[in-house]
N, C-alpha and C positions, 0 to 999 in steps of 0.2 A: 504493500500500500504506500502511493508518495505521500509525501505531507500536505496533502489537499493545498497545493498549492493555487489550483484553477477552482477550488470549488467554492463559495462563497460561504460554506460553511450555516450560515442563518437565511431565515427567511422573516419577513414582514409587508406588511402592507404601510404606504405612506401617503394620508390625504387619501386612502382609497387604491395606490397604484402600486404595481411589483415598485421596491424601495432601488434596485438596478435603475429603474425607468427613472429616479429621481434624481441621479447620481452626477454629480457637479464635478466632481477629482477623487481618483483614488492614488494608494499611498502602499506600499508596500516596501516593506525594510525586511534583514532577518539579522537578529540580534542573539549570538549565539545561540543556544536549541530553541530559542523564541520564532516565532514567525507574527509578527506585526502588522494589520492589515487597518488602515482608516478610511474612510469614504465622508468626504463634505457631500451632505446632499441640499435641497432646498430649504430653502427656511430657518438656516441655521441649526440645522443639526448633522450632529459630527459620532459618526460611528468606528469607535477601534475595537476591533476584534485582534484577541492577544491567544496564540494557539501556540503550544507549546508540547518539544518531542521527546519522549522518553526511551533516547535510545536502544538502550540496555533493552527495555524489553519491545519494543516496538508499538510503543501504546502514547494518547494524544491527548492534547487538553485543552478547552479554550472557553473562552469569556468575554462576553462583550460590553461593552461602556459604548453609553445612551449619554451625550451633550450636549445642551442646548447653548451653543456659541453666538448669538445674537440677541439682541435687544428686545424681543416681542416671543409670544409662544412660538412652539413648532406647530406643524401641520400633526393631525392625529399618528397615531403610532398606534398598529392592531394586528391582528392573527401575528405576532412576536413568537417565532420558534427559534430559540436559542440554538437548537440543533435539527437542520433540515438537512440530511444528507442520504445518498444510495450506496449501497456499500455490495461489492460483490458478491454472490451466492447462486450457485448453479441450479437450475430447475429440477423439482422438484416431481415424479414420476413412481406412482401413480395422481392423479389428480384428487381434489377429493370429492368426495358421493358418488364415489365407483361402486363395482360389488368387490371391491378389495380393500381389507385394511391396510393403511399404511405400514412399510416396516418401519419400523422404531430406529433402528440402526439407517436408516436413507433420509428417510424425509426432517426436515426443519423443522426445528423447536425454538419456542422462544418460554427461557425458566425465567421466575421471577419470584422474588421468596416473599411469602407472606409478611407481614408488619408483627410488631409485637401487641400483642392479644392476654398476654396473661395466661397461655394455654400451653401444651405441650406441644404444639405445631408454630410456636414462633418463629420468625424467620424460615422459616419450612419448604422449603423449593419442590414443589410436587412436581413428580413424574406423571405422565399418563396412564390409564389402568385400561390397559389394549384390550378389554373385553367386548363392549360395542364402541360403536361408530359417536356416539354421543358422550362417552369420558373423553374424549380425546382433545383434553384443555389446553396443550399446547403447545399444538403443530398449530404451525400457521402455513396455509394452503395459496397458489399462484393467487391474486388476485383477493386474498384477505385480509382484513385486518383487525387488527386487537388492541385496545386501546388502555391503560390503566392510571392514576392518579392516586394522588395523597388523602389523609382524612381527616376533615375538620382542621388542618391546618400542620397538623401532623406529619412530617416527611416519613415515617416508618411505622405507622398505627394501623392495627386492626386489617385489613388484606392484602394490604401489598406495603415493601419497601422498593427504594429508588435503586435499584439493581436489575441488570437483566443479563441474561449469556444466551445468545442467540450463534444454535447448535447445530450444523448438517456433515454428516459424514466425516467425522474426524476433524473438524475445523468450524470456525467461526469468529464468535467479537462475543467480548464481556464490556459491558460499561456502567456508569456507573451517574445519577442526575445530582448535580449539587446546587443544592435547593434546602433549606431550611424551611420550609414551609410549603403550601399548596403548588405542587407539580402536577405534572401532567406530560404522558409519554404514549406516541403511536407509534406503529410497528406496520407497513404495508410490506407485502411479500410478491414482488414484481418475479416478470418470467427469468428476470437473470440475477435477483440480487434481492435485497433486502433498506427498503427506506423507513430511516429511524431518526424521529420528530421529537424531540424533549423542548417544554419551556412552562413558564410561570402560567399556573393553570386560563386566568379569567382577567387580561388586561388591555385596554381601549383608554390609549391617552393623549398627552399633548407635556410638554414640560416644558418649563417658566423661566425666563432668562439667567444663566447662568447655570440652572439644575444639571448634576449629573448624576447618574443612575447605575449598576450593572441589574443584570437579572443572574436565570441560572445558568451553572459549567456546567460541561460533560467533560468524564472519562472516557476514552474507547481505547479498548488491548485487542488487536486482532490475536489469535492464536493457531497454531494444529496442533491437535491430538485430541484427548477425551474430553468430554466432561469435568473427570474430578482432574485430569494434568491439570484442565485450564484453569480451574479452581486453584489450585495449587500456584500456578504463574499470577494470579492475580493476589493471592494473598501474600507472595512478595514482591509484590509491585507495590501494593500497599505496605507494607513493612520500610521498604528501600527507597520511598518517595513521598508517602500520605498519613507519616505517622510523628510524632514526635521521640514516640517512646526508642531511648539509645541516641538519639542527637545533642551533640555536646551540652552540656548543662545540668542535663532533664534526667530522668529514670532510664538504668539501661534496662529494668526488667519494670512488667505491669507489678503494682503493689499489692503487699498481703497485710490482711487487715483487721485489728479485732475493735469489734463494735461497740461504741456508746453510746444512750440515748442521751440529747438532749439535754432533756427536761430533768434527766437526776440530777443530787445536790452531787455537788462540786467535790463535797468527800465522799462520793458513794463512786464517783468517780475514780479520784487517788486511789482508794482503795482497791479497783481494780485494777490501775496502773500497775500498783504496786504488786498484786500477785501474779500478775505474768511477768512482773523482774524476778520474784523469788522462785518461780517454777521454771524460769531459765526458757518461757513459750518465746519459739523464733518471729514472732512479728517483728514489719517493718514500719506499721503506721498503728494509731490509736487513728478510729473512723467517727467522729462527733457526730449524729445522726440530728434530724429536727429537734425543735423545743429547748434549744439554749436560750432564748432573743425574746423580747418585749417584756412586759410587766407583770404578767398575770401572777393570780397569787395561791391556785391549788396548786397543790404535791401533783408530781409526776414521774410519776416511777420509771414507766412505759410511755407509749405511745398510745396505749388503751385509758390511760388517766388525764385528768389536767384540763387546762384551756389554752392548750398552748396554738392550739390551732388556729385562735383568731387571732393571733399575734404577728399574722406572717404578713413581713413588710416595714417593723419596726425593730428596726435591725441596733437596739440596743443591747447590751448581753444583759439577759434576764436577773437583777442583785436579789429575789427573793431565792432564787435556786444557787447561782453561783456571785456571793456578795465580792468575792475578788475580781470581779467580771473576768475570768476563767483564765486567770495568770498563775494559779497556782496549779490549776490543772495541765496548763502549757509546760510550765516549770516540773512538771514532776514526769510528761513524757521525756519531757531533752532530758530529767537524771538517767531514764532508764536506754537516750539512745535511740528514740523510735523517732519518726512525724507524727505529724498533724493532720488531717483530714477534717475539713468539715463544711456543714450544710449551709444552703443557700439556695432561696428561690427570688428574686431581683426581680421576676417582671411578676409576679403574683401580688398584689398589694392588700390586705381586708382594707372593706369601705372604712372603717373606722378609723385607721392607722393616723397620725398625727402629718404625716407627711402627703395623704391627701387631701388634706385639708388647708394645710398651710401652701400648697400647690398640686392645685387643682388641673391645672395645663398640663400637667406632666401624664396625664391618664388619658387612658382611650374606655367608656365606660360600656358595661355587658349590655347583650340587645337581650338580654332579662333581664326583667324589671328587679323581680325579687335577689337576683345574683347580689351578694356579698363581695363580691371580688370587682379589682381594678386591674387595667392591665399598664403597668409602666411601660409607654411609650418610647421605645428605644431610635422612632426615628423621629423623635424632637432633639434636638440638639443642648437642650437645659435640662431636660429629662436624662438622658445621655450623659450630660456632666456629672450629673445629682450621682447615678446610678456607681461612675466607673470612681469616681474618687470615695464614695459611702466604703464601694468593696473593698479598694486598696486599703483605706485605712485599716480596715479589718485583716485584710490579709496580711499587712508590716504589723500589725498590736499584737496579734495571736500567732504571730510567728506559723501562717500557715503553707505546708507544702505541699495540701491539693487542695485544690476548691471544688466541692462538688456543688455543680448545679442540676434544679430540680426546677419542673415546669409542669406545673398540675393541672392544667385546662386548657380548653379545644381555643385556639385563637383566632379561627377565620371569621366568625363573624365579628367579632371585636374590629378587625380590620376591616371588611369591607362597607361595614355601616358606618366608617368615617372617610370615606374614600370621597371628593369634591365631585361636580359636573362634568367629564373627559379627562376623567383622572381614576379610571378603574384599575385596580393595583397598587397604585402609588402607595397608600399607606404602608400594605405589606411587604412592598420591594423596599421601602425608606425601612422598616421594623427589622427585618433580616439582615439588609446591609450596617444598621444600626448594634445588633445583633455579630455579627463578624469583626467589627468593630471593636466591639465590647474585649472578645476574648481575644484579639488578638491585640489593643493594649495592655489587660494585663499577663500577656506572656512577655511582651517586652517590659515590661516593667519590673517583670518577676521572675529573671531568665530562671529561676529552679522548679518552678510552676509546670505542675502538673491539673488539668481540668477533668474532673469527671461529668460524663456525659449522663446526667440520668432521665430527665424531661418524664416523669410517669416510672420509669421503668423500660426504656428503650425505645422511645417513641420521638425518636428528632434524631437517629441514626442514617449518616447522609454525608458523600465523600469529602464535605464541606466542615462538619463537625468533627469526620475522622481526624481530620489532617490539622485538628486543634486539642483534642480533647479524646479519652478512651469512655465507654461503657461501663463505669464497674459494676451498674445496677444494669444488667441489660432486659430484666424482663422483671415485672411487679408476680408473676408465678410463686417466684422464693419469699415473698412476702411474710405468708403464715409459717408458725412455728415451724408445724410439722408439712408443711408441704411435701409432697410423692416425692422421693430422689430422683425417678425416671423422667422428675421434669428434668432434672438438671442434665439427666443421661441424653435425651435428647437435643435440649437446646448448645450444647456440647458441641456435638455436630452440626445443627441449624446454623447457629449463631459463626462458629467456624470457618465455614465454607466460602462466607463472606468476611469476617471481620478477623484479624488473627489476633486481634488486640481486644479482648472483652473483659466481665468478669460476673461473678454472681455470689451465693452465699454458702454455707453450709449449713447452714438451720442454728438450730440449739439441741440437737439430741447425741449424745456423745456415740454415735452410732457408725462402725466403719464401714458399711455399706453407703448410708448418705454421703459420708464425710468424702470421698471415695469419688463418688458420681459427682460432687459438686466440685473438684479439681478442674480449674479453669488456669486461661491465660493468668485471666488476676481473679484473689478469692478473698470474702471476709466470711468473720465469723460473728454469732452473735451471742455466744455462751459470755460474755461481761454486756451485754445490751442494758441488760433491765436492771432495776434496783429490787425491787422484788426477790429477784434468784440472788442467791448466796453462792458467789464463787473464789475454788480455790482452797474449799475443806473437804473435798472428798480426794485422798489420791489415788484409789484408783480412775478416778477420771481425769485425771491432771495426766494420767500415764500414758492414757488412749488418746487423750488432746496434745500432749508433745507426740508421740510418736506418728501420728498422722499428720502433724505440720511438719516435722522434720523431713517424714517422706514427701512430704508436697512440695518442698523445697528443693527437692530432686526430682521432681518428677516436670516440675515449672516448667523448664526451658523444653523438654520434648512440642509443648502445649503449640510451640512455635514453627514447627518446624512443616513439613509437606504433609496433611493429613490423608488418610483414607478411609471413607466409611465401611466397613465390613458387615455392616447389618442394616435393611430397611432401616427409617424411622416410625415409630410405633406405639400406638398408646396401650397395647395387650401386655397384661402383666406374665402370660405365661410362655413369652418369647426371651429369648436373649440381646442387649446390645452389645455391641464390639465397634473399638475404633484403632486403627494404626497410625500413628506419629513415626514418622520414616526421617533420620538428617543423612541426606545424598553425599555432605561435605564429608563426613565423618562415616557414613557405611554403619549408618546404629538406631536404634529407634527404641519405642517405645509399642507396648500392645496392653488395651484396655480392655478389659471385659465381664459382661457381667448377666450374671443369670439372676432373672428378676423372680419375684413371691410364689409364683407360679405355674413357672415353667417344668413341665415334666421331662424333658430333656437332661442326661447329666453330662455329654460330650457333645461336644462340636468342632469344624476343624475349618481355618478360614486362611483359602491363599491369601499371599501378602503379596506388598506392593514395592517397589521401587530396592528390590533384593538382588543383589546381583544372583546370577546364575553359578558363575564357574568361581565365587567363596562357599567359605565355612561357617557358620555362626552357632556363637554359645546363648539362651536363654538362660534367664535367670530370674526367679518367682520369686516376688516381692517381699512374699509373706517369709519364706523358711530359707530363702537363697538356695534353694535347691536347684538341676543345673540341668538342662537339655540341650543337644547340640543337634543341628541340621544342615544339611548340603542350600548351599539358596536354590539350587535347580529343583530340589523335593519342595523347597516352601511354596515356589512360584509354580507349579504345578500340581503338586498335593494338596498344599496349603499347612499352615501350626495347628498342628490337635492341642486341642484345650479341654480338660475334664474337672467340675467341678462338683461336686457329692452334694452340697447343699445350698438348698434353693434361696434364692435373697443372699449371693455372695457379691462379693466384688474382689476382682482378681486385676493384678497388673505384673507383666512380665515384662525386662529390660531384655532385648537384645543388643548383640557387639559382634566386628570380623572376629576370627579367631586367628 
């Protein structure tokens, strides 16, 4: 593929006409792996599209800026597809609504993973179930198309996220829409190729002397081979180009994490500080969860107590829970060597809060009446200021080195019922770029800043947020105590496939089957969460809680490496999952697996992936070090026998060359 050098890459309408038709001077530069492209058209607006190549892996990127360079409006700006291109793909045979089914292996697909839902199918990239002619969700056929979009405002909520890998015969394109908010992506499947359309879902405008704008990027990695190779290539694309995590400064690995609420006192707090110093638990951060901030005056143990929840938005630290405003909680992490982690929701305001009222400009108000909530305005420019120096202060006082942010409610209508007369979008294109804005002053500000992404529980995951901030909450599933571990077996792989940088929880049950399935890139725990539970007097639990953080500690970096699913995704408890972590650099890997409640199964045996042929290799079982050696040429054709006697286990074996 060249670097679209001849292709205009976007489409619009201006004043009604192809925007080509409007076109006064074009401009083209290339500035190292940049490509530069501006267009003066009528009226004073000035289009640069900035597209950028990823050598290494042969994958692209671009973004356009909207400027209005004259004295008086521009002419309307409408149907805006940030990405209007046709990209090769050979036809597809048999057609469809033949009397034949497609083979799977020929014909074009187009995956797209589900949004996070709070369910066991988050991120979820469904196959098609070749039974009838009517599952067949997605092949996309000569002359079809498929259209999918964001929800409620949500770039990764509830049925789709902004990902797609569009798949024929060993070859294709992964891309990827960045967009924090309301996208929108089409997919036509012409006789020789595939046109694929991403942009800001609903926008019809005109912009005001001097205004300038971008809308949404795209990603696009053409690739050959599989499915999961290409998976595989993009999740080190992402790694090597869309991540912070290992960039001088910052985290070389995602964090692990033991949990605080809030809203306990300040000594209930130290307290657990201090017996995961005395029990020698390998954490690397103390996670401060909601309910530290405003005034209120009940106890809150939990997150199940208190009134802490109408407080969100008066970002003082709460003096009836922690009267040192939380300096001696800060001070008793750095004795023991750990960070800081903690919550923050910045654009959630209660109507009450002291700062809507003393300014009132700085909100966009619900289009419900009865709604309690404001939304801080991030594309006001005083709202914006209020917001980035509130946080910094907080982030330099509490010595914090991640900020998690949290974003609890749907924001599309907030935006578009403040949207003027031919100015459809504006608000939400100003919010988002406001938004970008936000975090990426305070990563300059804070070169060791680390941003957790949480927005719900995985719901604003988008190549735009990647490439500032990781997931550690990636899905609100893990929420409940006891939550099924099979969520976490699944979302494991879901989450995966596209993001190599996640994280999620372990519960509270000192249980090594959960503890086990919920090993992720990055993990927290919530056995010091509550004030309630008393921890750190039972040792045998103290024994089972080092010894499964010590192996998680080892087992962390596989999390990273080329993954392979070895088992459907599945909500039936009497199946098995299994996953392979393979490092190509090193010839070693890692094999997870795990026989759920009940399963009547007690052996299974799963070729592996990325094994050489003509080595050796020794396993090694986690639990007893016990030792098994195989030819690669038996694994990759046989496959690793795995026997486990009892049902609800979790097993993990290290492989090495020999």
């Amino acid at each position: 593929m060249k670097f679209l050098t001849d292709v205009p890459r976007i489409s619009f309408l201006y004043n009604g006409k192809n925007f080509k038709d409007c076109m006064l001077k074009k401009e083209v530069k290339e500035q190292g792996n940049e490509l530069i492209t501006v267009y003066i058209l009528e009226n004073g607006l000035k289009l640069t599209n900035i597209a950028k190549k990823y050598t290494d892996y042969g994958a692209y990127e671009w973004v356009s800026w909207l400027e209005n360079i004259s004295d008086r409006p521009t002419s309307i700006i409408s149907d805006l597809w940030d990405c209007d291109c046709e990209f090769p793909l050979e036809e597809d045979a048999p057609a469809a609504w033949t009397a034949y089914l497609p083979d799977p292996e020929k014909a074009t697909k187009i995956l797209v993973p589900r949004g996070s839902d709070n369910t066991l199918y988050d991120f979820y990239t469904a196959e098609d179930n070749i039974e009838t002619v009517h599952d067949i969700v997605n092949h996309i056929f000569p002359g079809q198309v498929k259209e999918y979009h964001a929800n409620n405002g949500h770039s990764s909520s509830k049925s789709t996220a902004p990902f797609f890998n569009i798949h024929r015969q060993g070859k294709g394109y992964i891309g990827a829409i960045g967009w924090s908010g309301q996208w929108f992506a089409k997919f036509t499947r012409t006789d020789s190729g595939i046109r694929v359309q991403t942009k800001v879902e609903d926008t019809n405008f005109m912009l005001y002397p001097g205004e300038k704008i971008r809308t949404s990027s795209i990603v696009l990695m053409p690739y050959i081979g599989s499915i999961v190779e290409s998976q595989n290539k993009w999740r080190r694309l992402v790694k090597d180009h869309f991540s912070l995590i290992g960039q001088p400064g910052r985290e070389e690995k995602p964090p692990f994490c033991a949990g605080l609420w809030g809203g306990m006192s300040s000594q209930g707090a130290i307290e657990r500080i201090k017996a995961v110093a005395e029990h020698n638990l390998p954490f690397e951060y103390f996670w401060m969860d909601a309910g530290w901030y405003g005034t209120g005056t009940e106890e809150s143990p939990d997150e199940y107590e208190g009134d802490w929840y109408a407080y969100t938005g008066d970002w003082r630290v709460n003096p009836n829970h922690h009267p040192n405003a939380l300096q001696d909680v800060v001070a008793e992490i750095e004795k023991t060597g750990k960070k800081f982690l903690l919550w923050f929701e910045p654009e959630r305001v209660c109507l009450n809060m002291p700062i809507v009222s003393q300014h009132p400009e700085y909100f966009l108000d619900s289009p419900t009446e009865e709604d309690e909530n404001r939304m801080l305005n991030l594309g006001n420019p005083q709202a914006w200021d209020y917001c980035v120096e509130t946080m910094s202060d907080l982030i330099q006082e509490l010595h914090v080195s991640c900020f998690r942010q949290d974003f609890n409610f749907e924001p599309i209508e907030f935006w578009r019922r403040h949207d003027a007369p031919y100015r459809k979008g504006i608000t939400e294109i100003k919010y988002v770029m406001g938004f970008y804005r936000f975090w990426d002053t305070l990563l300059e500000r804070f070169p060791h800043l680390l941003i957790d992404n949480c927005a719900g529980g995985g719901r604003r995951i988008d190549i735009e947020t990647m490439r500032r901030s990781i997931p550690l909450w990636r899905s609100d599933a893990q929420c409940p105590a006891n939550f099924p571990p099979e969520y976490s077996q699944n979302h494991n792989i879901t989450y995966s496939t596209w993001l190599p940088y996640s994280g999620t929880s372990a519960g509270r049950n000192y249980d090594v089957y959960q503890i086990r399935s919920s090993y992720a890139p990055a993990m927290t725990t919530n056995y010091t969460f509550s004030e309630r539970n008393t921890f750190g007097d039972d040792v045998e639990k103290m024994e089972i809680l080092k010894k499964c953080m010590q192996e998680y500690l080892k087992v962390r970096p596989y999390f990273l490496a080329d993954m392979y699913p070895l088992t459907e995704i599945s909500d039936k408890m009497d199946c098995w999952c299994a996953v392979q972590y393979n490092r190509p650099e090193s010839d070693d890997g890692m094999v997870q697996v795990f026989r759920r409640p009940k399963s009547a199964v007690c052996e299974s045996v799963y070729p592996l992936a990325g094994i050489s042929a003509d080595r050796r290799y020794r396993f090694t079982d986690a639990d007893d070090n016990s030792v098994q050696e195989f030819d690669g040429k038996e694994l990759i054709e046989n496959g690793f026998p795995v026997r486990i006697a009892t049902r609800r286990t979790a097993k993990i074996y290290f492989y090495e060359v020999i």
